[in-house]
C-alpha positions in Angstrom: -231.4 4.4 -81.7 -228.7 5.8 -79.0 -228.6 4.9 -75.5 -227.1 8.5 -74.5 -228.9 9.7 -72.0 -230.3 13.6 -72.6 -228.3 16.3 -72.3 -229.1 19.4 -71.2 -227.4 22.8 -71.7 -226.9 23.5 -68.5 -225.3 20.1 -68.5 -223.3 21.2 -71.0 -221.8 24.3 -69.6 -221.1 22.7 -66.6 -218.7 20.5 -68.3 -217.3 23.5 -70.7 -216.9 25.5 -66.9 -215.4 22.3 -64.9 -212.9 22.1 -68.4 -211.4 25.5 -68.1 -213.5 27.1 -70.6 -214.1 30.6 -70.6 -217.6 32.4 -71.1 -216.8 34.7 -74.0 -220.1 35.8 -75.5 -223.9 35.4 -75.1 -225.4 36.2 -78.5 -229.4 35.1 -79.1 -230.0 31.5 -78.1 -226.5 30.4 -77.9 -223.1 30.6 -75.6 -219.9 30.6 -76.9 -216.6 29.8 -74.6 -213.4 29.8 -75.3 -210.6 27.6 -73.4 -207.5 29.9 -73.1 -204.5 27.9 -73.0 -205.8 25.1 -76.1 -208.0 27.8 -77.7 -210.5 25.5 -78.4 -213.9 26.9 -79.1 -217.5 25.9 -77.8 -220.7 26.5 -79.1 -223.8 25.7 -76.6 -227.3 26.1 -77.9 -229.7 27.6 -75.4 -232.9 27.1 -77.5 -233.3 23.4 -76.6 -234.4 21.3 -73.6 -232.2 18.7 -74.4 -229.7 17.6 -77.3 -230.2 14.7 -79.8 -227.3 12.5 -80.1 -225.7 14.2 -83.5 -225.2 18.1 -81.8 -224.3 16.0 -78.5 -221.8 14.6 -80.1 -220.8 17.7 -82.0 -220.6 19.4 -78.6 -218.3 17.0 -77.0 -215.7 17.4 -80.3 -215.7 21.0 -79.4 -214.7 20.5 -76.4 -212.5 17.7 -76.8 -213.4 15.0 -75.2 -215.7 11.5 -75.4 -219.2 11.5 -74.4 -217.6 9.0 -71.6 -215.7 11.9 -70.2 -218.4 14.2 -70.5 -220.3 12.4 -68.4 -217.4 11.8 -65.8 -216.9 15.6 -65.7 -220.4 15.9 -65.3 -220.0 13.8 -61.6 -217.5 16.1 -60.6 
């Protein structure tokens, strides 16, 4: 058992957003951005309320940073 709170995916792209990334497509039940000066490549699934702690963590890789961080970018 986790003690990461749920995340939602509008959670989620607020953090990608607030990172630099870049909305690049909206295909079906998921987002993909894109940050343009790393490259780095982010995949948010829409179909979900919230994420369980494996495609939360998965998410945060993506992007790059800690689940710490994400939730310090998530104050901002």
């Amino acid at each position: 058992m986790t003690n990461t709170p749920a995340v939602s995916h509008k959670e989620a792209t607020k953090v990608a957003e607030t990172l630099g990334f870049i909305k690049k497509s909206h295909e079906g039940s998921h987002m993909q951005f894109k940050h343009p000066t790393t490259g780095k490549k982010v995949t948010i699934p829409l179909y979900k309320e919230t994420y369980g702690p494996d495609l939360f963590s998965f998410i945060c890789r993506q992007m790059g940073i800690t689940k710490k961080e994400f939730f310090k970018y998530l104050k901002r």
